[in-house]
MARTOR-440796 format. One line per field, with one value per residue (C-alpha): residue in three letters; x, y, z. Coordinates in nm, 2 decimals, padded with zeros to 4 digits. Each point is the difference from the previous one (the first is absolute). Example, Ala and Ser with C-alpha at 12.3 -4.5 7.8 and 13.67 -1.06 7.14 Angstrom:
// residues 2
aa = [ALA;SER] $
xx = [01.23;00.14] $
yy = [-00.45;00.34] $
zz = [00.78;-00.07] $
//
This chain:
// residues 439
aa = [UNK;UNK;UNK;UNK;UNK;UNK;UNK;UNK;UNK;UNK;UNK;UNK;UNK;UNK;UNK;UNK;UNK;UNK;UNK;UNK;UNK;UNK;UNK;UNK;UNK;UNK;UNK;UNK;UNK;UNK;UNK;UNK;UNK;UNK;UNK;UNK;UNK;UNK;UNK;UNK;UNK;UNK;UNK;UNK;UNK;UNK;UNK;UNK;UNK;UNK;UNK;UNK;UNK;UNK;UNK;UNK;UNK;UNK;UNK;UNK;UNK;UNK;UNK;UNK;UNK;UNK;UNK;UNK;UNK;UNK;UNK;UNK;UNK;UNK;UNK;UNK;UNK;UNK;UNK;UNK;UNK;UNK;UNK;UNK;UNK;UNK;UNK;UNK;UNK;UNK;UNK;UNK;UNK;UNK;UNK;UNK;UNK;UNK;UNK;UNK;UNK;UNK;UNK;UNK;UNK;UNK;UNK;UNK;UNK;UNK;UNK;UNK;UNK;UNK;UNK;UNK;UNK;UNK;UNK;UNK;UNK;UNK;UNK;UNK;UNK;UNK;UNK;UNK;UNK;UNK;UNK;UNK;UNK;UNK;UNK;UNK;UNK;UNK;UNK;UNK;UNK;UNK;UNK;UNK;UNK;UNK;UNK;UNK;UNK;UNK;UNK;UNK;UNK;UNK;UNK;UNK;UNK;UNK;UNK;UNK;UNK;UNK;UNK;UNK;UNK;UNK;UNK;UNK;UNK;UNK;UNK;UNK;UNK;UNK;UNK;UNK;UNK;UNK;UNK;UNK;UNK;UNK;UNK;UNK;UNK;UNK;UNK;UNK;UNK;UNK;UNK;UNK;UNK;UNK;UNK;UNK;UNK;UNK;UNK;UNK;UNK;UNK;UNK;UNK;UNK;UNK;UNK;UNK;UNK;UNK;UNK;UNK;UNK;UNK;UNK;UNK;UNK;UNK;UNK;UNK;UNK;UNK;UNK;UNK;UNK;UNK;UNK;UNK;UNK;UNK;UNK;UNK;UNK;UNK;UNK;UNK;UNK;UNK;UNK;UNK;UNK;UNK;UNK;UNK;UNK;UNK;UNK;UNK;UNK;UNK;UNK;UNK;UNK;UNK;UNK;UNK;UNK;UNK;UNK;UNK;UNK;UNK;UNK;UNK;UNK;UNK;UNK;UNK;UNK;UNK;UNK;UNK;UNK;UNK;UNK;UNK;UNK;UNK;UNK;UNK;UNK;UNK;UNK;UNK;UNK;UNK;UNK;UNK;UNK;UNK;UNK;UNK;UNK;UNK;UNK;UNK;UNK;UNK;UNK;UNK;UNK;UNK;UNK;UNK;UNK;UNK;UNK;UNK;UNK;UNK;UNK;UNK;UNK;UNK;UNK;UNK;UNK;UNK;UNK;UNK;UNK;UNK;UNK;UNK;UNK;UNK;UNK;UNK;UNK;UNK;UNK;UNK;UNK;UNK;UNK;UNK;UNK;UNK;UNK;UNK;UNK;UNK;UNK;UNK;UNK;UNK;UNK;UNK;UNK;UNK;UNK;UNK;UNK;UNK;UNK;UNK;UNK;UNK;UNK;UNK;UNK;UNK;UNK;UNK;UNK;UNK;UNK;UNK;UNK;UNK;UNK;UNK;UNK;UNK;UNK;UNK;UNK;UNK;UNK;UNK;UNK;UNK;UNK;UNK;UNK;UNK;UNK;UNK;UNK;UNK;UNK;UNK;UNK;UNK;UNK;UNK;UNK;UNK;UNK;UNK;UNK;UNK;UNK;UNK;UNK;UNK;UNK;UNK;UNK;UNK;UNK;UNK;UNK;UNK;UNK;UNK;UNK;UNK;UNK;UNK;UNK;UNK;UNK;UNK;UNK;UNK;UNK;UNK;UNK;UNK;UNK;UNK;UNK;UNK;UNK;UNK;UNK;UNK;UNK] $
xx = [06.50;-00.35;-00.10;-00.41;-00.14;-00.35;-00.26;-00.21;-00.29;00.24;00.09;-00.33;-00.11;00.18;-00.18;00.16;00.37;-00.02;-00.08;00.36;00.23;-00.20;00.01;00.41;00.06;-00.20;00.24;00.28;00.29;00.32;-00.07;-00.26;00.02;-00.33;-00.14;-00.28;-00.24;-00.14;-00.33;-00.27;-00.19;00.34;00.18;-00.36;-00.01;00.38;-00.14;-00.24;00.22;00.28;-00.32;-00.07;00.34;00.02;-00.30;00.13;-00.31;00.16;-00.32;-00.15;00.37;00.01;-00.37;00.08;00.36;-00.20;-00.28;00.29;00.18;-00.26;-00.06;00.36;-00.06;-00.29;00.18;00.30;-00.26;-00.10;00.30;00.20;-00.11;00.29;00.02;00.36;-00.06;-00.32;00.29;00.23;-00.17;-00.22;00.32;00.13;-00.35;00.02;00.30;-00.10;-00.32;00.21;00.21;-00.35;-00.10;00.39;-00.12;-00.24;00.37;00.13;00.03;-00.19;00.11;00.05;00.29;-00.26;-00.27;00.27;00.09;-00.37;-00.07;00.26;-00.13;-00.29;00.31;00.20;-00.31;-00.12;00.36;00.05;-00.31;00.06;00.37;-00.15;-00.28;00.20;00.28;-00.26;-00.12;00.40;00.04;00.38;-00.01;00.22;-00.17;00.19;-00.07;-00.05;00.15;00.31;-00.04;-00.25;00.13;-00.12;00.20;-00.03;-00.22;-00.23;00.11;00.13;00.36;00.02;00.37;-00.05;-00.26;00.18;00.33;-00.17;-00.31;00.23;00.25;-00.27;-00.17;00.36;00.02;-00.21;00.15;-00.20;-00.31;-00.32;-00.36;00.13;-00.29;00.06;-00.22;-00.17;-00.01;00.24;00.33;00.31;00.01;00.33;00.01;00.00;-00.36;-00.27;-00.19;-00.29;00.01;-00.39;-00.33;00.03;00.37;00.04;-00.13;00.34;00.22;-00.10;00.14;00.31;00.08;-00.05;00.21;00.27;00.09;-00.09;-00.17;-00.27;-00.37;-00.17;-00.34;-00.27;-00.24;-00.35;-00.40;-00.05;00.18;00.20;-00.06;-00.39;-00.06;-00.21;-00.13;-00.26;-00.12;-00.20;00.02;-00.10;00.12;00.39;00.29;00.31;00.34;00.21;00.28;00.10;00.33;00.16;-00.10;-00.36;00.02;00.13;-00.27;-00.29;00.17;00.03;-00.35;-00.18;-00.01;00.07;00.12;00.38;00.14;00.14;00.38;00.06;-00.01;00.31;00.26;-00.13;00.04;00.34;00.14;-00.25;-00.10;-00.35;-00.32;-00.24;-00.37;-00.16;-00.31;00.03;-00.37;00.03;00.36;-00.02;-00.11;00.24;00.00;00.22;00.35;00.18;00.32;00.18;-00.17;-00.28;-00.30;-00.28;00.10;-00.25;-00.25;-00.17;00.06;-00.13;-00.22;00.10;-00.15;00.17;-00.23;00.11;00.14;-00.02;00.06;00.15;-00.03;00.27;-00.10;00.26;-00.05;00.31;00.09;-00.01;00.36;00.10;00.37;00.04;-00.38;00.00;00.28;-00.14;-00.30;00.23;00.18;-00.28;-00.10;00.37;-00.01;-00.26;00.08;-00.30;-00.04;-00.17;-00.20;-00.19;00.09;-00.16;00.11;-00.10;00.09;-00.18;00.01;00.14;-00.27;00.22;-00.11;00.10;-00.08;00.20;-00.18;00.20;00.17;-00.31;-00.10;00.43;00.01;-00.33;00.17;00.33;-00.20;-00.18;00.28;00.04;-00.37;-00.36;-00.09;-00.27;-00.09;-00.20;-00.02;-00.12;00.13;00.12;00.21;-00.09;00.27;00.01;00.26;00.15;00.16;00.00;00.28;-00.01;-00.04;-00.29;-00.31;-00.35;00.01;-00.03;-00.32;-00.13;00.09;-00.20;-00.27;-00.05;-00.03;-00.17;-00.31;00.26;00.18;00.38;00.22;00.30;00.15;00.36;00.14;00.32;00.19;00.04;-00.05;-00.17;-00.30;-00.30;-00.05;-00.38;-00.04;-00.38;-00.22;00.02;-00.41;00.06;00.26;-00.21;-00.19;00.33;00.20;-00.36;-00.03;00.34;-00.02;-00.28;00.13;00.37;-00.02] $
yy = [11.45;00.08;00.35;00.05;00.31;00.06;00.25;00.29;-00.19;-00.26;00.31;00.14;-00.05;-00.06;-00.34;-00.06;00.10;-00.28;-00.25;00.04;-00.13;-00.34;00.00;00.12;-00.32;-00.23;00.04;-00.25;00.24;00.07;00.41;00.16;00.36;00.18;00.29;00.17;00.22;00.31;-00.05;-00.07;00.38;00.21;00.03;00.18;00.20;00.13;00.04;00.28;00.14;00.08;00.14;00.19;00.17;00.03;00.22;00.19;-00.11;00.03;-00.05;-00.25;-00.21;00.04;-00.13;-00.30;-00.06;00.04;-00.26;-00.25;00.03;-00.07;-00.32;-00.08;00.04;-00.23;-00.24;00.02;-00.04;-00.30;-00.17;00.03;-00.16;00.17;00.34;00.02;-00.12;00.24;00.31;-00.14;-00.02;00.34;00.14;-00.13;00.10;00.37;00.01;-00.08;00.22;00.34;-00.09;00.03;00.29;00.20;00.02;00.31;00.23;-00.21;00.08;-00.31;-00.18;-00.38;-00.08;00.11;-00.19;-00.31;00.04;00.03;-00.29;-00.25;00.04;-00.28;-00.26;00.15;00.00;-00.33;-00.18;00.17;-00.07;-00.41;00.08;00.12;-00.25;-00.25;00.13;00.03;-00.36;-00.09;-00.11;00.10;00.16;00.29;00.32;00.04;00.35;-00.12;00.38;-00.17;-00.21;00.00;00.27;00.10;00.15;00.31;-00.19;-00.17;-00.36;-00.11;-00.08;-00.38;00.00;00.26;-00.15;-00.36;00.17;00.23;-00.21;-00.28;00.21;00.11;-00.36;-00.09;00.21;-00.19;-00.36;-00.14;00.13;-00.17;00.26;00.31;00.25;00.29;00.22;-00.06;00.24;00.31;00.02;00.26;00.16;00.06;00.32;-00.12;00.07;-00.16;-00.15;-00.28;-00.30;00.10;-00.15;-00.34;00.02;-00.18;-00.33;00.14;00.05;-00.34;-00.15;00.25;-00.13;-00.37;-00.02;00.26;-00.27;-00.30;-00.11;-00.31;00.13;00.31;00.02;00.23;00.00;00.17;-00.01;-00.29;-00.34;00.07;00.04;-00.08;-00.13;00.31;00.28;-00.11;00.37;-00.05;-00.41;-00.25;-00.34;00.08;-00.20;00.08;-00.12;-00.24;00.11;00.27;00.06;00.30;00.09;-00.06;00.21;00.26;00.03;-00.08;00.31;00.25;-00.09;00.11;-00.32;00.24;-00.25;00.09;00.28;00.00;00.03;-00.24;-00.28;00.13;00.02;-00.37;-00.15;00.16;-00.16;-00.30;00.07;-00.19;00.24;-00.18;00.22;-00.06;00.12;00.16;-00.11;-00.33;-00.15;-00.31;00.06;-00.12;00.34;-00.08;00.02;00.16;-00.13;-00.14;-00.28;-00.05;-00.20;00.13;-00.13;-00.07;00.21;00.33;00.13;00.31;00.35;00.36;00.33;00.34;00.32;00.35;-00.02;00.24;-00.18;00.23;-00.09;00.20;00.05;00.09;-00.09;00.08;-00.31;-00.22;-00.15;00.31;-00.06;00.10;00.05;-00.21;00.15;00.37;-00.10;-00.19;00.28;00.19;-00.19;-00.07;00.42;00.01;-00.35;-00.15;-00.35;-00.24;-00.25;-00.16;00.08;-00.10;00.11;-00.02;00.16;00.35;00.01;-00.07;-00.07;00.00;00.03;00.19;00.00;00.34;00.27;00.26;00.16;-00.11;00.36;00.03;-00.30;00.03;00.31;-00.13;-00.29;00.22;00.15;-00.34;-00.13;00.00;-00.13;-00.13;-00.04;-00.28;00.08;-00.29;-00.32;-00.33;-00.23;-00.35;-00.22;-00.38;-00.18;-00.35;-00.23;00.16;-00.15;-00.02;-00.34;00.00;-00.03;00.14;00.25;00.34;-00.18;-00.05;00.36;00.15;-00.24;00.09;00.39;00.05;00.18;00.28;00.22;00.03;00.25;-00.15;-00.35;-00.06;-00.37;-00.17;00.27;-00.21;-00.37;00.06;00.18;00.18;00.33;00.21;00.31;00.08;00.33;-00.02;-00.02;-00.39;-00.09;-00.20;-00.14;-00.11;-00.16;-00.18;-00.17;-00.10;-00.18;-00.20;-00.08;-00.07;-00.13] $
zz = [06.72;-00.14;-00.10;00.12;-00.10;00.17;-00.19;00.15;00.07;00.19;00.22;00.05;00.32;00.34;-00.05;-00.30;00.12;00.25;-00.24;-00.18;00.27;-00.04;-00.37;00.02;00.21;-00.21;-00.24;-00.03;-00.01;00.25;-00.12;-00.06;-00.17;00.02;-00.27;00.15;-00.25;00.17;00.25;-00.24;-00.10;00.09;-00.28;-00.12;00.23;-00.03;-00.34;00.11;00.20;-00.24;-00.19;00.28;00.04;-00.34;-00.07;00.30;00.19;00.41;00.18;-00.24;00.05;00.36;00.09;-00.24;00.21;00.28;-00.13;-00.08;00.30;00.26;-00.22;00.09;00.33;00.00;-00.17;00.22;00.37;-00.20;-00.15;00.32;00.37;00.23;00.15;-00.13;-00.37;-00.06;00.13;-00.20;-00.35;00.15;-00.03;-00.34;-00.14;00.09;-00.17;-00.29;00.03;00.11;-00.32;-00.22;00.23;-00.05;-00.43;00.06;00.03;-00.31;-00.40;-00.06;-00.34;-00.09;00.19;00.34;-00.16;-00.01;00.37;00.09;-00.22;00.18;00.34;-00.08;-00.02;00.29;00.23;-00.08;00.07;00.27;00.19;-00.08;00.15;00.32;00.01;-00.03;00.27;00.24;-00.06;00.06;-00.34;-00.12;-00.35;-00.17;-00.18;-00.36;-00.13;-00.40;-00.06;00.06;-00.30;-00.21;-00.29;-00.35;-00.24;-00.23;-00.26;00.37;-00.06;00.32;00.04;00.07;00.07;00.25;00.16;00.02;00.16;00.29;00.07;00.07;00.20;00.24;00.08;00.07;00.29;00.17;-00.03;00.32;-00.19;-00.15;-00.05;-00.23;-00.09;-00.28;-00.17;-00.35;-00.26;00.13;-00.16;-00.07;-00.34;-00.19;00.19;00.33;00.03;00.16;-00.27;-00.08;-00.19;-00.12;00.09;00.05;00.10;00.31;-00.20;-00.23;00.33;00.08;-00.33;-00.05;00.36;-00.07;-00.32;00.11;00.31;-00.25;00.34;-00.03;-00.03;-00.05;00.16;-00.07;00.27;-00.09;00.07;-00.30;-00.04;-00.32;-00.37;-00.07;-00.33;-00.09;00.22;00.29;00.04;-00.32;-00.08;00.24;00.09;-00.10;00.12;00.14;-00.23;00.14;-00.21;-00.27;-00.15;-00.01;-00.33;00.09;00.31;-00.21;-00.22;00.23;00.24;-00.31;-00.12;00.29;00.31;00.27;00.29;-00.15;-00.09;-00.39;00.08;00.25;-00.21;-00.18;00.26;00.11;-00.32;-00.09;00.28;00.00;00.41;-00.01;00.09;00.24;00.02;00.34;00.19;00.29;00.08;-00.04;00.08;-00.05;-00.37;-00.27;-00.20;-00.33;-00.07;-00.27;-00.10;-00.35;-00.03;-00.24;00.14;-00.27;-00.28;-00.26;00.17;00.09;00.38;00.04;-00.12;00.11;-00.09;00.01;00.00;-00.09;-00.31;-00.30;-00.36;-00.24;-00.38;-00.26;-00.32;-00.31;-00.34;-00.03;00.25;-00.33;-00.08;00.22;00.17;00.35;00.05;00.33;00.15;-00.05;00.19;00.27;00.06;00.08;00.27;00.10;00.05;00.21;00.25;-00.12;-00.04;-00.26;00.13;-00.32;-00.37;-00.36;-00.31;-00.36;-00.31;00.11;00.32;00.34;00.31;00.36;00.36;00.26;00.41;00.06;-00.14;00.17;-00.32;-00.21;-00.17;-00.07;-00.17;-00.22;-00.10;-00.16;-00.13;-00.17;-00.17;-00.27;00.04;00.13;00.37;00.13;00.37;00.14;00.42;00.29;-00.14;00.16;-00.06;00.03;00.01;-00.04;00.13;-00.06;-00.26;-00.30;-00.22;-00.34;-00.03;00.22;-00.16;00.05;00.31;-00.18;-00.17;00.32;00.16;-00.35;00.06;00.37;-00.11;-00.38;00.18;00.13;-00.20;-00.04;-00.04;-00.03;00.06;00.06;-00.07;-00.09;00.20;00.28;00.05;00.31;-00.06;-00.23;00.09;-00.15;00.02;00.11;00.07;00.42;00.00;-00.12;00.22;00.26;-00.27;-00.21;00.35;00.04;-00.31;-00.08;00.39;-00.12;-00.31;00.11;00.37] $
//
């Protein structure tokens, strides 16, 4: 069996739907099970809508259910070619819309912005389902609410997953084409629940490795990992291969075509990830797996945006026990990760992407020690083979940057990539010159 997981944008369109049941039989598999992302665009607009409802704002909701829907109809005239299959999914549709319309007479809080939230999924799956029953193509509907569940801390249960995933394929022995829904999930609580943006790339990945099955694929509008972002750098390549821990960083540092997490499921259970383009087929994409193909090399540059470096000042810090930990702990209060750190006799410089809590944790650090707050950084991370006995690549990184200046640089922490922190304003200019000087 291969898990294939097809984006938003590989959903879009009635056009677009169509394409999959070619791309699902090109694949050399006897089973297929297929993880749809929400229609490309919905998931936003669910956004707004639990906004809406929210802020209490009836009319406002209703003429933006009302704007959605009649896109759903359009879609549906569209996607579907029979009298009976446009009823059918006309039917399943309004649903789904008197569900968002039923919320006006509701106390709305987060577990209605959840339910609202999931219909993206539900919608999307369901409408391949009927397209593809009309077409007389067998396949079976999984509701991933059936499986897919985090626990109390939202780290998804694995064991869970394996047992009940596998027990519903296997009532349907004669079976080949299963389609679930990306992202959605059941909390500890029984709740419906989200794996996060991104999460139906993770859904893909918990799936694969849970049933140990023989590929994941990620199918999206570009042909794998690019060794550096063509929105801003021109004439990059697609990478033939990465290894896990390549993946990892490239997808934490900012390459957007995966989402972060799904390389860790994957490489626990060592399920090879395949990124493929829904655009172009026939394109190789690259393929993540144990092996190691870059040795000796560097593969590729990220950038992540957003970030707020935070430098802690105590000269009390000097020979200090249990200095670190204080400022850990902090963070550890509040759920907010590190991304970068530096330290020095001092003080301690750190980055954050999560600035929720930011104004509560400047307070307690400021309790033991002076802050400082530097706001719109990036990231720029360099990955490849940096192991110690390697010789000469963080000369060349410097080299490729002097004229911009650095905030922080972060190497020896990993063997698989330099990370600099940057003011946001040189980002473009930064992912530029280090392609000229490293590709």
């Amino acid at each position: 069996m291969k898990v294939l997981k097809f984006g938003g944008t590989s959903v879009g369109s009635p056009e677009k739907i169509e394409q999959l049941l070619p791309i699902i039989r090109s694949q050399s598999s006897e089973k297929h099970l297929v993880v749809l992302s929400a229609v490309s665009g919905t998931t936003n607009d669910l956004v707004k809508l639990s906004e809406l409802y929210e802020f209490k704002d009836i009319e406002a909701a209703h003429k933006h259910i009302d704007e959605l829907y009649a896109k759903y109809k359009k879609f549906v005239n569209e996607l579907f070619k029979t009298e009976k299959g446009i009823s059918e999914a006309l039917i399943f549709v309004e649903k789904i819309f008197d569900l968002f319309y039923q919320f006006k007479n509701k106390k709305f809080n987060s577990n209605a912005e959840r339910i609202i939230l999931a219909q993206g999924e539900i919608i999307s799956t369901t409408l391949f389902h009927l397209y593809l029953k009309e077409i007389e193509v067998p396949s079976v509907l999984l509701s991933a609410l059936d499986f897919m569940v985090i626990d109390e801390d939202k780290e998804p249960n694995v064991d869970y997953i394996r047992e009940n995933a596998s027990l519903e394929i296997a009532k349907y022995p004669e079976e080949s084409l299963f389609i679930t829904q990306g992202y959605i999930c059941r909390n500890a609580e029984g709740e419906i629940d989200n794996l996060q943006r991104g999460g139906s790339d993770y859904t893909a990945s918990l799936l694969g490795a849970a049933l140990q099955i023989e590929e994941i694929q990620i199918w999206t509008d570009i042909d794998g990992f690019h060794n550096n972002d063509p929105r801003y750098v021109q004439n990059t390549k697609s990478i033939a291969n990465l290894s896990f821990d390549e993946a990892a960083e490239l997808s934490y540092f900012g390459a957007k075509v995966l989402h972060p997490q799904s390389v860790f499921p994957a490489r626990k259970y060592n399920v090879p990830v395949r990124l493929l383009d829904t655009m172009n087929p026939s394109a190789l994409g690259t393929l993540i797996s144990e092996e190691n193909t870059n040795q000796n090399q560097i593969v590729a540059i990220a950038a992540k945006d957003g970030i707020t470096a935070i430098r802690i000042l105590s000269s009390r810090m000097l020979m200090a026990y249990g200095f670190l930990r204080k400022v850990f702990e902090v963070f550890e209060r509040y759920k907010t990760s590190i991304d970068m750190i530096t330290t020095s006799e001092v003080a301690v410089s750190l980055t954050i992407d999560q600035t929720d809590y930011l104004s509560e944790i400047v307070k307690e650090l400021e309790t033991f020690s002076a802050v400082e707050i530097d706001n719109e950084q990036s990231i720029i991370c360099i990955v490849g083979d940096f192991r110690k006995n390697n010789h000469g690549y963080a000369t060349i990184v410097s080299e490729a940057v002097k004229h911009i200046p650095i905030r922080m640089i972060s190497y020896g922490g990993s063997e698989n990539n330099i990370s600099l922190l940057i003011s946001s304003s040189y980002k473009i200019e930064a992912l530029r010159s280090l392609h000229n000087r490293l590709f």
